[in-house]
C-alpha positions as CSV (number, residue, x, y, z in Angstrom):
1,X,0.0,0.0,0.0
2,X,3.1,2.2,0.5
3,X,4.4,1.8,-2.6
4,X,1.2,3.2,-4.2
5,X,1.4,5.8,-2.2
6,X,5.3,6.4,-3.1
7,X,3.8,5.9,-7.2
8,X,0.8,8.0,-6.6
9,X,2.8,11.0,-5.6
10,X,5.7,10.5,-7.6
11,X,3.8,10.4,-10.9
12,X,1.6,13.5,-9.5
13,X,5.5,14.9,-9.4
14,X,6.0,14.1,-13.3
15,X,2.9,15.4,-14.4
16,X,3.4,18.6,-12.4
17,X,6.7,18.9,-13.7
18,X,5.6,18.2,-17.4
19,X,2.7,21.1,-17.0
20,X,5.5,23.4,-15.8
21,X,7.1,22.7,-18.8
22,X,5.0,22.8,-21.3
23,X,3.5,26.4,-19.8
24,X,6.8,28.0,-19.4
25,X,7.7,27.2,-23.0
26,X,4.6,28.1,-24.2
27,X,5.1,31.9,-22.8
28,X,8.8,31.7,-24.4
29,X,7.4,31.5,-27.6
30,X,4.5,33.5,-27.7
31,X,7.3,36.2,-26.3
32,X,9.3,35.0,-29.4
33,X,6.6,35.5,-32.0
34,X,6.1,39.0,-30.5
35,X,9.2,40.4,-30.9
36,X,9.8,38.8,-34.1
37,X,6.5,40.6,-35.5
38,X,7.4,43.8,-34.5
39,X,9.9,44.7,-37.2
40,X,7.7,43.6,-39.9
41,X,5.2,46.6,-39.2
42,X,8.0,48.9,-40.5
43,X,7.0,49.0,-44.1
44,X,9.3,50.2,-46.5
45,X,8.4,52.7,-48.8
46,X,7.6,50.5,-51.6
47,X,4.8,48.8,-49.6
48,X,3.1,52.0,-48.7
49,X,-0.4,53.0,-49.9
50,X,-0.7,55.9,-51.4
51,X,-3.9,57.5,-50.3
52,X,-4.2,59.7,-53.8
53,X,-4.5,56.5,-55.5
54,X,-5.8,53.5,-53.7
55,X,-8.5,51.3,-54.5
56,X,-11.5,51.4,-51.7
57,X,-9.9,47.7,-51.3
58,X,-6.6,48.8,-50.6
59,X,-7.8,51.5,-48.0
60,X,-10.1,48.9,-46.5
61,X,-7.2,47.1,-45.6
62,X,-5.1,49.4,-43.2
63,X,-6.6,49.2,-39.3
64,X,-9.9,50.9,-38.4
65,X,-10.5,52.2,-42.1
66,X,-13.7,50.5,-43.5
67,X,-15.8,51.1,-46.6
68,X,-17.4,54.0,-45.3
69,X,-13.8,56.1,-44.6
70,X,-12.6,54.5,-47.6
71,X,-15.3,56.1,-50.1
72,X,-14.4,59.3,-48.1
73,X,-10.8,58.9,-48.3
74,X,-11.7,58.9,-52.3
75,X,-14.4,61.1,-52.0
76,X,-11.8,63.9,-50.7
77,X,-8.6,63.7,-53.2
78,X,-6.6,64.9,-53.6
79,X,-4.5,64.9,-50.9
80,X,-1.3,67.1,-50.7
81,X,-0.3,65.8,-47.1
82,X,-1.4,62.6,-45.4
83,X,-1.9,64.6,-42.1
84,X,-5.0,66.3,-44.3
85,X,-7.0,63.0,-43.4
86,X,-7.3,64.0,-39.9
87,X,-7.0,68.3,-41.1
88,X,-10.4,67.2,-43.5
89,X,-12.3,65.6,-40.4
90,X,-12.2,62.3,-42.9
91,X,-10.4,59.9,-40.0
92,X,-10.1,60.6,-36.4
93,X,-6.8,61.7,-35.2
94,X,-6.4,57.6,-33.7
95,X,-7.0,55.9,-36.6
96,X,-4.4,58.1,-38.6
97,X,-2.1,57.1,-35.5
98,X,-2.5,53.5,-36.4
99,X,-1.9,54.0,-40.2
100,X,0.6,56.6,-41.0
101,X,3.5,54.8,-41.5
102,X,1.6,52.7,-43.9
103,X,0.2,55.6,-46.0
104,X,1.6,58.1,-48.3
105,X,0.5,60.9,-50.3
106,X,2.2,60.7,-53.6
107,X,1.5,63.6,-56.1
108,X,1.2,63.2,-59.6
């Protein structure tokens, strides 16, 4: 009966143990995968959507613009500045926080 006892606790031990394990390497690499996602949010200027120019798909997908600030976004061009999107009222100043590294306003 001891020795069940000794088994008992000693695989309660392992499994513990294992749990541990597995969590703590779990957090490594969802610590991993967030650093290694942070540099590709720098876009390079190649990748950048030009606001004067974009397709209502293209706007749609940059954060917090849908089809509604994408028809204004056309609706309003041209741009001579991409700080005229929050100047013009057409996207709240929080919104152009999220997406001005990712936009441009190219001139013809």
């Amino acid at each position: 009966m001891a020795t069940l006892e000794i088994q008992m606790k000693r695989l309660f031990a392992v499994l513990l143990a294992l749990i541990l394990g597995l969590s703590a390497l779990g957090y490594a690499d969802e610590k991993e995968s967030k650093s290694s996602t942070k540099p590709a949010t720098t876009q390079s200027k190649s990748a950048l959507i030009d606001i004067n120019r974009a397709s209502a798909d293209e706007l749609m997908s940059l954060r917090g613009i849908g089809e509604a600030r994408a028809k204004a976004i056309i609706n309003g061009r041209p741009y001579v500045r991409k700080n005229q999107l929050v100047e013009r009222r057409i996207v709240p100043q929080s919104v152009y926080d999220e997406i001005k590294d990712q936009i441009i306003a190219k001139q013809k």
